[in-house]
C-alpha positions as CSV (number, residue, x, y, z in Angstrom):
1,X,0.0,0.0,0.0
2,X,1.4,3.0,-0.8
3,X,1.6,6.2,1.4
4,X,0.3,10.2,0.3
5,X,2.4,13.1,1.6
6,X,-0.5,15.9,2.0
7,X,1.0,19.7,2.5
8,X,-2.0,22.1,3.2
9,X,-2.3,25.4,3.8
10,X,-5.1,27.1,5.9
11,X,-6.2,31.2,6.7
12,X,-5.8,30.9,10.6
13,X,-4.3,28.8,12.8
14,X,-7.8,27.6,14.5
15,X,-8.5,26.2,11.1
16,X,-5.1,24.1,11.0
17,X,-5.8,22.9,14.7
18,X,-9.0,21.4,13.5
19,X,-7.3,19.7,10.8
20,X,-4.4,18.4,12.6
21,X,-7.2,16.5,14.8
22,X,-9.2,15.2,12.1
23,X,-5.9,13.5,10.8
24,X,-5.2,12.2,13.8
25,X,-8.2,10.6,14.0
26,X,-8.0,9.0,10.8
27,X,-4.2,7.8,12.0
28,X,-2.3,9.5,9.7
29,X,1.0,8.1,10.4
30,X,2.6,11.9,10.4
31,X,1.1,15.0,10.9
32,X,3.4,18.1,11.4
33,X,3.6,21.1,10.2
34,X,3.7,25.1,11.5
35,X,-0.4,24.9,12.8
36,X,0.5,28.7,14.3
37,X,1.0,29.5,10.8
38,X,-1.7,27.8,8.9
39,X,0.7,25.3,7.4
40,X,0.1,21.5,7.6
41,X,2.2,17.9,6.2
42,X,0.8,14.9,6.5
43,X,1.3,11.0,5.9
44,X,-1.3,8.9,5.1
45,X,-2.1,5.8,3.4
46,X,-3.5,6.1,-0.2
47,X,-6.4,3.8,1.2
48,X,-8.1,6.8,3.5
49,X,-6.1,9.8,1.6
50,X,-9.9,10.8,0.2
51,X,-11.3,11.5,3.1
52,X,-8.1,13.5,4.3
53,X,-8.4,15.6,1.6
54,X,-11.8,16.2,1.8
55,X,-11.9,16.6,5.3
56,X,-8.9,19.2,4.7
57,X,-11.2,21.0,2.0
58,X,-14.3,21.1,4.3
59,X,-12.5,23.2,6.8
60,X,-11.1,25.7,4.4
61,X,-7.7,24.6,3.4
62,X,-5.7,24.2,0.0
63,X,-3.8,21.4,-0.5
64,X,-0.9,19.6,-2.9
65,X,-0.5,16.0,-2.4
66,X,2.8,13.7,-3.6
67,X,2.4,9.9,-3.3
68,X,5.4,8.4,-1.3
C-alpha cells in the first residue's frame, strides 16, 4: 500500500488545529507542520487519503498531495 504526503495550507491557525485532529483521528501516520501558521504535512495511506483531503477542503484549506 502505498503512502500520500499531504502539505495544506489554511487562513488561521484555528482552522489548521481542527485539521491536525481530524488526521489524527484517521491515523495518519505523520502529521506536522507550523499549525500557528496555517501550514500543515501529512502521511497517510493512499487507502483513506480521500477523506483527508476532503476533510482538509471542508474546513477551508488548500492542499498539494505527492504519493510516497
Amino acid at each position: 500500500m502505498s503512502q500520500v504526503e499531504i502539505r495544506a495550507s489554511f487562513d488561521g491557525e484555528s482552522a489548521a488545529q481542527e485539521a491536525l485532529h481530524k488526521l489524527q483521528a484517521l491515523r495518519a501516520f505523520e502529521v506536522g507542520g507550523m499549525p500557528e501558521s496555517g501550514l500543515l504535512t501529512a502521511t497517510v495511506d493512499e487507502e483513506v487519503a480521500e477523506r483527508a483531503l476532503h476533510l482538509i477542503r471542508q474546513i477551508g484549506g488548500n492542499t498539494d498531495t505527492t504519493i510516497i
